[in-house]
ZAPA-167983 format. One record per atom (N, C-alpha, C, O, CB): residue number from 0; chain; atom name; x, y, z. Coordinates in steps of 0.001 Angstrom, whole numbers. Atoms other than C-alpha are relative to their C-alpha. Glycine has a CB too. Example, Ala and Ser with C-alpha at 12.3 -4.5 7.8 and 13.67 -1.06 7.14 Angstrom:
BEGIN
0 / A / N / 890 / -1190 / 0;
0 / A / CA / 12300 / -4500 / 7800;
0 / A / C / 900 / 1200 / 0;
0 / A / O / 1936 / 1181 / 665;
0 / A / CB / -992 / 27 / 1246;
1 / A / N / -820 / -1190 / -60;
1 / A / CA / 13670 / -1060 / 7140;
1 / A / C / -770 / 1090 / 730;
1 / A / O / -261 / 2198 / 899;
1 / A / CB / 414 / 462 / -1415;
END
This chain:
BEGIN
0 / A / N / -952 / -1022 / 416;
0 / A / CA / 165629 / -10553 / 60209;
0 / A / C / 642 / 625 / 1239;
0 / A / O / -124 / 1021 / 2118;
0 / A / CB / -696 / 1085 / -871;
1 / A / N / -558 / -791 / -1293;
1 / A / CA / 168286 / -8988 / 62929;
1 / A / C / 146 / 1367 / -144;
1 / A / O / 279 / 1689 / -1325;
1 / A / CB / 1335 / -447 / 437;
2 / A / N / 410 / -1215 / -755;
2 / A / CA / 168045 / -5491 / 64324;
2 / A / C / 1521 / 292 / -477;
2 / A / O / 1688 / 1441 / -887;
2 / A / CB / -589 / -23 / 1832;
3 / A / N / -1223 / -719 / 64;
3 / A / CA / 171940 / -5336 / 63766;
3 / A / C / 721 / -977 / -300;
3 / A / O / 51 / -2010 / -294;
3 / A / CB / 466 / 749 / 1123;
4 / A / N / -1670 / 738 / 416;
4 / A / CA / 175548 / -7239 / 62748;
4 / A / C / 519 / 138 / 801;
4 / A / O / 747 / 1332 / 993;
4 / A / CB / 980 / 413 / -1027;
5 / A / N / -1043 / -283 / -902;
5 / A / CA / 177721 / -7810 / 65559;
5 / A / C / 1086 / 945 / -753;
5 / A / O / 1022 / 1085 / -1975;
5 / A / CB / 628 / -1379 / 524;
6 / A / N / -963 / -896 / 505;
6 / A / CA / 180782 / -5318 / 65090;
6 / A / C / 194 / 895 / -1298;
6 / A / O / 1206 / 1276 / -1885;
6 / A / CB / 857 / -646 / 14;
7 / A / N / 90 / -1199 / 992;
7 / A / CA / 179496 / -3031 / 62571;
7 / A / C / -464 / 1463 / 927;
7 / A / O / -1414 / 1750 / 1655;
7 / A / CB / -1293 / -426 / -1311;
8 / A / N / -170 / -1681 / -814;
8 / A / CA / 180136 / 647 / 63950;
8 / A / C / -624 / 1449 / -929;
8 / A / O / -185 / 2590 / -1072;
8 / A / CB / 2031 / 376 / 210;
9 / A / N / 1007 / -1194 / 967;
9 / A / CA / 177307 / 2587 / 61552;
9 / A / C / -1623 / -258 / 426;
9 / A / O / -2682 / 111 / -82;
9 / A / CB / 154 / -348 / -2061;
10 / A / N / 1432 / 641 / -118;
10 / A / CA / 174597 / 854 / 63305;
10 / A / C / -410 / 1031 / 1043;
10 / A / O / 371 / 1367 / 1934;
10 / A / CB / -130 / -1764 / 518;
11 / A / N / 739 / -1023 / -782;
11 / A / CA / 172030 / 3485 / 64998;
11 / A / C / -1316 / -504 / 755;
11 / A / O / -2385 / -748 / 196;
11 / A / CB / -387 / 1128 / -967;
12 / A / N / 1498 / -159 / -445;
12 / A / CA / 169482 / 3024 / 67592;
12 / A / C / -892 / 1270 / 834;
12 / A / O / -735 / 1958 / 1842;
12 / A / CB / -117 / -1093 / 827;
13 / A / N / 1115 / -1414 / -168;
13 / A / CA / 166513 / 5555 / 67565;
13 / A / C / -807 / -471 / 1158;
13 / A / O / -1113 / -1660 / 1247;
13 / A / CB / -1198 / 385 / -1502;
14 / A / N / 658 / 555 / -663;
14 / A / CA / 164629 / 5556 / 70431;
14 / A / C / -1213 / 1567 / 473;
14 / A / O / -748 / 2699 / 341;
14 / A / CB / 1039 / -876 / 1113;
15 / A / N / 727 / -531 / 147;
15 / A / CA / 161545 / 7508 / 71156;
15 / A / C / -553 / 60 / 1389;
15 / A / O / -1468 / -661 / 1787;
15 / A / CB / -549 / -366 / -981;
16 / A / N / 547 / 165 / -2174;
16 / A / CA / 161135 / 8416 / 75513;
16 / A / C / -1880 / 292 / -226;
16 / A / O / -2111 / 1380 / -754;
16 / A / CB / 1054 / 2202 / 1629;
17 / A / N / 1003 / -163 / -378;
17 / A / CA / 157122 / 8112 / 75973;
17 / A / C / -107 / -214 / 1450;
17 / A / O / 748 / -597 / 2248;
17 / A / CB / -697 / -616 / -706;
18 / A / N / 392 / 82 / -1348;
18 / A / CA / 154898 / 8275 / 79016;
18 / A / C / -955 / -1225 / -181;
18 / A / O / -1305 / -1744 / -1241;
18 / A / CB / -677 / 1406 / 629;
19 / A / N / 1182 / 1032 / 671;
19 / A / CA / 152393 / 5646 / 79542;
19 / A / C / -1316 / 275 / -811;
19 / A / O / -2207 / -552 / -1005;
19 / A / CB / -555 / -692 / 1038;
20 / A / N / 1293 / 90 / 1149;
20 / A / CA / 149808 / 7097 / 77152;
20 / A / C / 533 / 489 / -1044;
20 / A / O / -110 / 1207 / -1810;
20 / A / CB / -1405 / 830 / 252;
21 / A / N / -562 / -46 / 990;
21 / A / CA / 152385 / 7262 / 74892;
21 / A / C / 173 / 1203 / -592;
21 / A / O / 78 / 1352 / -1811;
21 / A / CB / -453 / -717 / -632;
22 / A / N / 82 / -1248 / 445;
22 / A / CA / 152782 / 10799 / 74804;
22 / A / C / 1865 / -55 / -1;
22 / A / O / 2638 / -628 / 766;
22 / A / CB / -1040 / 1223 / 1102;
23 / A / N / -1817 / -307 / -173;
23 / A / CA / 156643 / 11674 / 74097;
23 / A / C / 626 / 1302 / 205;
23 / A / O / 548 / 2341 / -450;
23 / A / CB / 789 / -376 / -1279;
24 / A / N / -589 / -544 / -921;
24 / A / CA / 158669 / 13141 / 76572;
24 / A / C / 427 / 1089 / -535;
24 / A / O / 775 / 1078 / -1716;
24 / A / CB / 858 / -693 / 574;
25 / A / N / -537 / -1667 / 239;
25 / A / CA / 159685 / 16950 / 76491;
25 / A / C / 1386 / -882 / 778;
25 / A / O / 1383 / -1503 / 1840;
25 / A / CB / -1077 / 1861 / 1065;
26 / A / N / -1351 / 200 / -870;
26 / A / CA / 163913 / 16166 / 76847;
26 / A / C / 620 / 968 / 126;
26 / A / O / 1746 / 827 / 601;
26 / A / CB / 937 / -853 / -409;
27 / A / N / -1256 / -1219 / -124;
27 / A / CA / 165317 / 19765 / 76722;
27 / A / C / 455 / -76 / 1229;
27 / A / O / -101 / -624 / 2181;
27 / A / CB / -411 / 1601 / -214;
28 / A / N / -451 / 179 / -1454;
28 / A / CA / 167269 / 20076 / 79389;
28 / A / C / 635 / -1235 / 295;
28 / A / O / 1529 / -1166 / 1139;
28 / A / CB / -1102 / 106 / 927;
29 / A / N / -502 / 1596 / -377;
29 / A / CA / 168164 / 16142 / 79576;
29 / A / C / 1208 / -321 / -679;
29 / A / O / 1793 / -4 / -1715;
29 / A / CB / -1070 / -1197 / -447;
30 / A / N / -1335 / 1005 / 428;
30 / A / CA / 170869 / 13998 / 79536;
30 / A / C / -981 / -1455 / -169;
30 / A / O / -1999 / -1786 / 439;
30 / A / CB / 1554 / -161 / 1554;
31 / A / N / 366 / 1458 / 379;
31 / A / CA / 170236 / 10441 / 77978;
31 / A / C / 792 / -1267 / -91;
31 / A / O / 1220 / -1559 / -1209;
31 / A / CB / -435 / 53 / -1111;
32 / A / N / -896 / 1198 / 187;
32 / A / CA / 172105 / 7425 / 78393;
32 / A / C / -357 / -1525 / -134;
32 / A / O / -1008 / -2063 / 762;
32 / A / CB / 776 / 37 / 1011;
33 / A / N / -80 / 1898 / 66;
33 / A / CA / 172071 / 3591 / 77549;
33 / A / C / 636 / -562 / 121;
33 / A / O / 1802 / -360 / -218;
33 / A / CB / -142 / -744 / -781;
34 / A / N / -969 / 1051 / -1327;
34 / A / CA / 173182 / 797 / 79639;
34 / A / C / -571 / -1218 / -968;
34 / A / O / -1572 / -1244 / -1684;
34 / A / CB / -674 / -42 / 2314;
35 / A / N / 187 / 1173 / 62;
35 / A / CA / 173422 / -2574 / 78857;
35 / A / C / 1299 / -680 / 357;
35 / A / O / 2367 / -117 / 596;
35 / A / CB / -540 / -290 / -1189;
36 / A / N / -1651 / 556 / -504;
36 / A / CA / 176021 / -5625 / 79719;
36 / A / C / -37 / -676 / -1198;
36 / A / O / -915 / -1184 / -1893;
36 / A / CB / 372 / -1093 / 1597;
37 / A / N / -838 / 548 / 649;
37 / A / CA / 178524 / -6659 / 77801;
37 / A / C / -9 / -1543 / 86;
37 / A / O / -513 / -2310 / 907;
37 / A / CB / 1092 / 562 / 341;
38 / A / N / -349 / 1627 / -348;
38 / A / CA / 179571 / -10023 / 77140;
38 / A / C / 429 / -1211 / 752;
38 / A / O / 173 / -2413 / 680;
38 / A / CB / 433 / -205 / -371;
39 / A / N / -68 / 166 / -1548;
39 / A / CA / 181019 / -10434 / 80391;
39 / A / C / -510 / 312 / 923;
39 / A / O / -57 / 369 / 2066;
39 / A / CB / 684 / 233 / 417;
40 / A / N / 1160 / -753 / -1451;
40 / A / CA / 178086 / -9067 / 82286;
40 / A / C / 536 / 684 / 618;
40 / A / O / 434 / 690 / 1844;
40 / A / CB / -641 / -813 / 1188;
41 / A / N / -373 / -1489 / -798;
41 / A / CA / 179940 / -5886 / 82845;
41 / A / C / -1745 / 1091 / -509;
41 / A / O / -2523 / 681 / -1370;
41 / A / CB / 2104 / 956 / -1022;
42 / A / N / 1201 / -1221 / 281;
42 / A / CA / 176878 / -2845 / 82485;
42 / A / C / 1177 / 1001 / -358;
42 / A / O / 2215 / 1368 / 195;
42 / A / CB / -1229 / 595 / 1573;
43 / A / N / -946 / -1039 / 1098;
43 / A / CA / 178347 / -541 / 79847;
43 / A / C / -1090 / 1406 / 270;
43 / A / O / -2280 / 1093 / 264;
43 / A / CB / 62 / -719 / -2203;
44 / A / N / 493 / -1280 / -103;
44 / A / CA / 176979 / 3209 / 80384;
44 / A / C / 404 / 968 / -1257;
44 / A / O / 1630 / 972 / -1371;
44 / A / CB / 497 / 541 / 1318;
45 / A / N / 6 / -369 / 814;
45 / A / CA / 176707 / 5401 / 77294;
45 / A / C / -632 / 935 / -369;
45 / A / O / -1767 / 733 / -800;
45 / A / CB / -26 / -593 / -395;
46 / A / N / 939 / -1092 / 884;
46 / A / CA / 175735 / 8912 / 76098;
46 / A / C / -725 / -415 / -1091;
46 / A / O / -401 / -1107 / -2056;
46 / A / CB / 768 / 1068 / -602;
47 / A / N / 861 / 229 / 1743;
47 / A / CA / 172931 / 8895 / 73622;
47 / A / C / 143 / 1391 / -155;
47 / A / O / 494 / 2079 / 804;
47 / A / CB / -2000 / -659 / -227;
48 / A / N / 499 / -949 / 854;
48 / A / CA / 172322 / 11763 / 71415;
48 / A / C / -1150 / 700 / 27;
48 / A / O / -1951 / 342 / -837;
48 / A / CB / -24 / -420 / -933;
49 / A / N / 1539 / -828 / 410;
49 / A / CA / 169288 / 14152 / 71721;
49 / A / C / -449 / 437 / -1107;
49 / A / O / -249 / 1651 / -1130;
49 / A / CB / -200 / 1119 / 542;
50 / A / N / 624 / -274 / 970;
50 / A / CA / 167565 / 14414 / 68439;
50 / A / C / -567 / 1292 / -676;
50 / A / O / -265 / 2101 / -1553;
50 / A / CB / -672 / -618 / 193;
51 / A / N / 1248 / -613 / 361;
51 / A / CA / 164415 / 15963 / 68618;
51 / A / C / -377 / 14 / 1818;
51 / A / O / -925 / -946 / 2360;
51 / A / CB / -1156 / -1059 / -1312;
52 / A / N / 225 / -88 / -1354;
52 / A / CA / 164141 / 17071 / 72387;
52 / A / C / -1743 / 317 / 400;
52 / A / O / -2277 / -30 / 1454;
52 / A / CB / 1043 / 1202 / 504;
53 / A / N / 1925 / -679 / 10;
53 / A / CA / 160124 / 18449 / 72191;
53 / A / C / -835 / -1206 / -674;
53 / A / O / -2066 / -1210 / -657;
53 / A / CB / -368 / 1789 / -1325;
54 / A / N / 814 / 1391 / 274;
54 / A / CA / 159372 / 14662 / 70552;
54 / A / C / 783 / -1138 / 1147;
54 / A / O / 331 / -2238 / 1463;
54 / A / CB / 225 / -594 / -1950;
55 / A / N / -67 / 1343 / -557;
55 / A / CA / 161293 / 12702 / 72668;
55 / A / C / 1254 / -579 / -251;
55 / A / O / 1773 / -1423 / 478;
55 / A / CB / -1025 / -868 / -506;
56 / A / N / -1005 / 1376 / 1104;
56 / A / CA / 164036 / 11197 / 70285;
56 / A / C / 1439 / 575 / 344;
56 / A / O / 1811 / 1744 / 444;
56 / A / CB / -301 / 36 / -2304;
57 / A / N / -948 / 446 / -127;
57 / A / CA / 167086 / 10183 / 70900;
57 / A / C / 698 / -1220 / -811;
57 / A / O / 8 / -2177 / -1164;
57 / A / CB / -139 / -93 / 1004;
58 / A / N / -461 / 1197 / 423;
58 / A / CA / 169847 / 7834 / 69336;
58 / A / C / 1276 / -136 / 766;
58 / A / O / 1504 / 739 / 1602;
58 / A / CB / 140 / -85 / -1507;
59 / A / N / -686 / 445 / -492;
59 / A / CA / 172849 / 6096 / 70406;
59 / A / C / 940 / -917 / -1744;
59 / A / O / 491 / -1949 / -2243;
59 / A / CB / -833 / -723 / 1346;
60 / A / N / -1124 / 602 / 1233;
60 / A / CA / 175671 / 5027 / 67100;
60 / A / C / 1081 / -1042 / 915;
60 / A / O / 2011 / -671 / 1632;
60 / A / CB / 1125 / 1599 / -892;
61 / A / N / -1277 / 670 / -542;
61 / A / CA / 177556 / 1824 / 68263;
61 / A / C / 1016 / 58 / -522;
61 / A / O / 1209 / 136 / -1735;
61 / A / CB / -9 / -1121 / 149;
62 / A / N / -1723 / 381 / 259;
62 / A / CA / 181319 / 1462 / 68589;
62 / A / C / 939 / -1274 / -79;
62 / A / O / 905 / -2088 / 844;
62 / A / CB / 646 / 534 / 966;
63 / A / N / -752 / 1159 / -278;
63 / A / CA / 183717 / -1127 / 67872;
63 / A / C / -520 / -1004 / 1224;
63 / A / O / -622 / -753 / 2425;
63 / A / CB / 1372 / 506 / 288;
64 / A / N / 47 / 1244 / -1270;
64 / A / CA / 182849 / -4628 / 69622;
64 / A / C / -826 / 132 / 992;
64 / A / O / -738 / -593 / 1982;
64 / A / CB / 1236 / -195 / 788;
65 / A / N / 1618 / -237 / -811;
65 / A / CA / 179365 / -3191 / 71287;
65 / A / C / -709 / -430 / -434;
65 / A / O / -1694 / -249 / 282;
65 / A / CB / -680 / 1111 / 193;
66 / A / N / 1323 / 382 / 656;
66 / A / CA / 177024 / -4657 / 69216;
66 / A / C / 891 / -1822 / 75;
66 / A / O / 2015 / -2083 / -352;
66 / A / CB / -519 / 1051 / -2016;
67 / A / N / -257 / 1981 / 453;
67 / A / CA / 177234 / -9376 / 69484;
67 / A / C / -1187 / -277 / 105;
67 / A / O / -2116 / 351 / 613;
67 / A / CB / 981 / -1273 / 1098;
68 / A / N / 400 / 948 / 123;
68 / A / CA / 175706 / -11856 / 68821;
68 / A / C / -422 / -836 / 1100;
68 / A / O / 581 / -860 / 1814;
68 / A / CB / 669 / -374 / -627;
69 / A / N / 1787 / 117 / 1287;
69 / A / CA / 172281 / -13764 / 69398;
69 / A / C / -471 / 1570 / 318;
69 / A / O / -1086 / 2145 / -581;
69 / A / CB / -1918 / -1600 / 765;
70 / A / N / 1175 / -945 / -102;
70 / A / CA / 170877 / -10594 / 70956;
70 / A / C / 312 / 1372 / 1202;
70 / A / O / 1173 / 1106 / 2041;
70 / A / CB / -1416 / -1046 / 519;
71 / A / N / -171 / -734 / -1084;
71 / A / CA / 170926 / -7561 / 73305;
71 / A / C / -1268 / 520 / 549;
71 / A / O / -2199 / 752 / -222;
71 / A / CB / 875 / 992 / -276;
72 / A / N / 874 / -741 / -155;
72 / A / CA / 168650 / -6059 / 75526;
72 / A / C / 696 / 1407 / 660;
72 / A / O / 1737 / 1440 / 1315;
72 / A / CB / -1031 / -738 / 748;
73 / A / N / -947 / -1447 / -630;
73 / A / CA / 169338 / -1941 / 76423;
73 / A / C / -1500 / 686 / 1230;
73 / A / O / -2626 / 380 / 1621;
73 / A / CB / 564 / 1679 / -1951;
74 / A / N / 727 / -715 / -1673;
74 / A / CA / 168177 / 541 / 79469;
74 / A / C / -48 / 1500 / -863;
74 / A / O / 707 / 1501 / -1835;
74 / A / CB / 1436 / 7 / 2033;
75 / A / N / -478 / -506 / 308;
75 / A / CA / 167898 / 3705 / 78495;
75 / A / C / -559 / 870 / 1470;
75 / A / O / -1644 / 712 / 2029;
75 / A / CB / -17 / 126 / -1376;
76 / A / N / 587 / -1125 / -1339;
76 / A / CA / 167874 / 6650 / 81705;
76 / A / C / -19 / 1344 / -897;
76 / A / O / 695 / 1666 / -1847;
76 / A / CB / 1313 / 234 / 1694;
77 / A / N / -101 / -1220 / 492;
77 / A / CA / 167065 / 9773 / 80847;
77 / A / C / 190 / 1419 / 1888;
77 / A / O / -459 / 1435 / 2934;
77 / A / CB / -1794 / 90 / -1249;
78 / A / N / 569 / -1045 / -1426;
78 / A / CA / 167791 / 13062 / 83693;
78 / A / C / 220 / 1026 / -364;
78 / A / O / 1132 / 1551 / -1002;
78 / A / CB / 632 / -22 / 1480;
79 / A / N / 322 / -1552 / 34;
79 / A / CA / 166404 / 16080 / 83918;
79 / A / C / 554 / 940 / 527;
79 / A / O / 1369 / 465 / 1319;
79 / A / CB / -976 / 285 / 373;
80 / A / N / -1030 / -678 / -561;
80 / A / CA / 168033 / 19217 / 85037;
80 / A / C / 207 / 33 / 1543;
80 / A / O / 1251 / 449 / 2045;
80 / A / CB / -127 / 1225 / -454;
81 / A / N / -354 / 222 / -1142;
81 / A / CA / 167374 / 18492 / 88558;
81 / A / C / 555 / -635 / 457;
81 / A / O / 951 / -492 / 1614;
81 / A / CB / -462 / -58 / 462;
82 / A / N / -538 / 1400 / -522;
82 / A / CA / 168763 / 15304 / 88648;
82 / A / C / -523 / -1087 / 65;
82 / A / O / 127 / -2060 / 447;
82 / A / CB / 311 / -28 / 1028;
83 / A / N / 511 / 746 / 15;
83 / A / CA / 166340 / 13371 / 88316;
83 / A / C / -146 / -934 / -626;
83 / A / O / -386 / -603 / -1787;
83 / A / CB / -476 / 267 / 114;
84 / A / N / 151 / 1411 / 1113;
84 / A / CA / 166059 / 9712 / 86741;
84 / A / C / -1574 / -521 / -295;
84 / A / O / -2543 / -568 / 462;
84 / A / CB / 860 / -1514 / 775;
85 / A / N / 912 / 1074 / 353;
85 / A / CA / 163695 / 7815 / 84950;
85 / A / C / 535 / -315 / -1287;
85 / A / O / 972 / 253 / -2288;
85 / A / CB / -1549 / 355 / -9;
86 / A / N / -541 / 1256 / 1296;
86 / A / CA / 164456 / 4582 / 83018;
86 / A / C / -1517 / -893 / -666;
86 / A / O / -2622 / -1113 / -170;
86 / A / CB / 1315 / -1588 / 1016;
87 / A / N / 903 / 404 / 832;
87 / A / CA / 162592 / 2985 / 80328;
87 / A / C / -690 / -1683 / 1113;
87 / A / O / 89 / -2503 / 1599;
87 / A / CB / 937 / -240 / -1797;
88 / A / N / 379 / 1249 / -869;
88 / A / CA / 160244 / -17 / 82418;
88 / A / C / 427 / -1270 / -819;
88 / A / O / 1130 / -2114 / -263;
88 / A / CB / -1684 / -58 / 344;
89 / A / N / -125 / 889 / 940;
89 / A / CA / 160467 / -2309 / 79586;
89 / A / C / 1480 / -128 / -757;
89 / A / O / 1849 / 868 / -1380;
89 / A / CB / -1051 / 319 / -881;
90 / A / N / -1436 / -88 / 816;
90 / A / CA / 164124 / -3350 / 78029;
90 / A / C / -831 / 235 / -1374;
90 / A / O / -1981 / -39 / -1720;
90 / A / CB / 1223 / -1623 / 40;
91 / A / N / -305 / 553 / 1572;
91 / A / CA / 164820 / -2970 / 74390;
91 / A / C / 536 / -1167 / -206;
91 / A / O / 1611 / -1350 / 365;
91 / A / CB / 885 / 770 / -746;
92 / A / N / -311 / 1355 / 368;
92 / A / CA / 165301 / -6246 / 73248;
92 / A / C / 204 / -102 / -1803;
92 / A / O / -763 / -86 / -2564;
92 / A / CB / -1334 / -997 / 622;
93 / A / N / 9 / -109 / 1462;
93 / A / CA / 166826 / -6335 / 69553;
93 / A / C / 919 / -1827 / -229;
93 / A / O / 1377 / -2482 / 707;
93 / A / CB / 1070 / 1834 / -657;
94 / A / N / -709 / 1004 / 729;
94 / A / CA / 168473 / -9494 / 67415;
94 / A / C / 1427 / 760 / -237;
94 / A / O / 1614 / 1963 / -420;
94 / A / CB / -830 / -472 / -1435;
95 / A / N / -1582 / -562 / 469;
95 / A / CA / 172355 / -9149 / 66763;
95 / A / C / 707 / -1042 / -1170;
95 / A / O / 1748 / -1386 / -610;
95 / A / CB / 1185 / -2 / 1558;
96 / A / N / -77 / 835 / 550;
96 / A / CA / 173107 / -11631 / 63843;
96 / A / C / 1705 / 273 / -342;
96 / A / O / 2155 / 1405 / -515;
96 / A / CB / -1133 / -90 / -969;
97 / A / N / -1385 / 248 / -223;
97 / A / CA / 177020 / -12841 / 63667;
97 / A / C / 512 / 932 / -1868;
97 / A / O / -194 / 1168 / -2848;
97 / A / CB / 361 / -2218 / 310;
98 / A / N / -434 / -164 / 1521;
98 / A / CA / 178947 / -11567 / 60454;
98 / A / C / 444 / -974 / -1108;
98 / A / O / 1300 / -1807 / -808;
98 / A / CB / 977 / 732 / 24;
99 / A / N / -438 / 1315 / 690;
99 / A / CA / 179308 / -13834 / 57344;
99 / A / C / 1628 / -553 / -208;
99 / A / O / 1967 / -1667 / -608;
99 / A / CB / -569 / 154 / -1387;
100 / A / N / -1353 / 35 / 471;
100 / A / CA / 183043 / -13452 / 57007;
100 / A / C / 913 / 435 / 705;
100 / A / O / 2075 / 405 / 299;
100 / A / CB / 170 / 552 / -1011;
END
């Protein structure tokens, strides 16, 4: 089953910042963004959404012609009010299945 439809622009990914014992991240204060490349191996940069800042959660709603086909993997950085980065170690890796029509 795929994670998403290339070029459907209602598709949401939730994502949930932990630490390594899986505790999830305090984001008040943060900015959140997700990277990944495009189809031409450009790296696309992208506000996510803060949720639920005291769990962690965040999403990101794709736009027109961001979401193809077989698959994507995403980055997500998160920084704190100092400036500081930290990115997820592990990609997201989802399925992108073509549209029937």
């Amino acid at each position: 089953m795929a994670d998403f439809v290339a070029g459907d622009t209602a598709s949401v990914l939730k994502v949930t910042c932990v630490d390594k014992s899986e505790t999830p991240i305090d984001l008040t204060g943060c900015t959140a963004n997700i990277r990944w490349k495009d189809e031409v191996g450009e790296v696309q940069t992208k506000a996510m959404t803060v949720l639920d800042a005291a769990n962690g959660e965040c999403t990101y709603q794709f736009g027109e012609d961001e979401l193809f086909s077989p698959g994507m993997s995403f980055e997500v950085e998160v920084t704190d009010i100092s400036g500081k980065k930290l990115s997820n170690v592990d990609l997201i890796s989802v399925t992108v299945r073509e549209q029937l029509g």
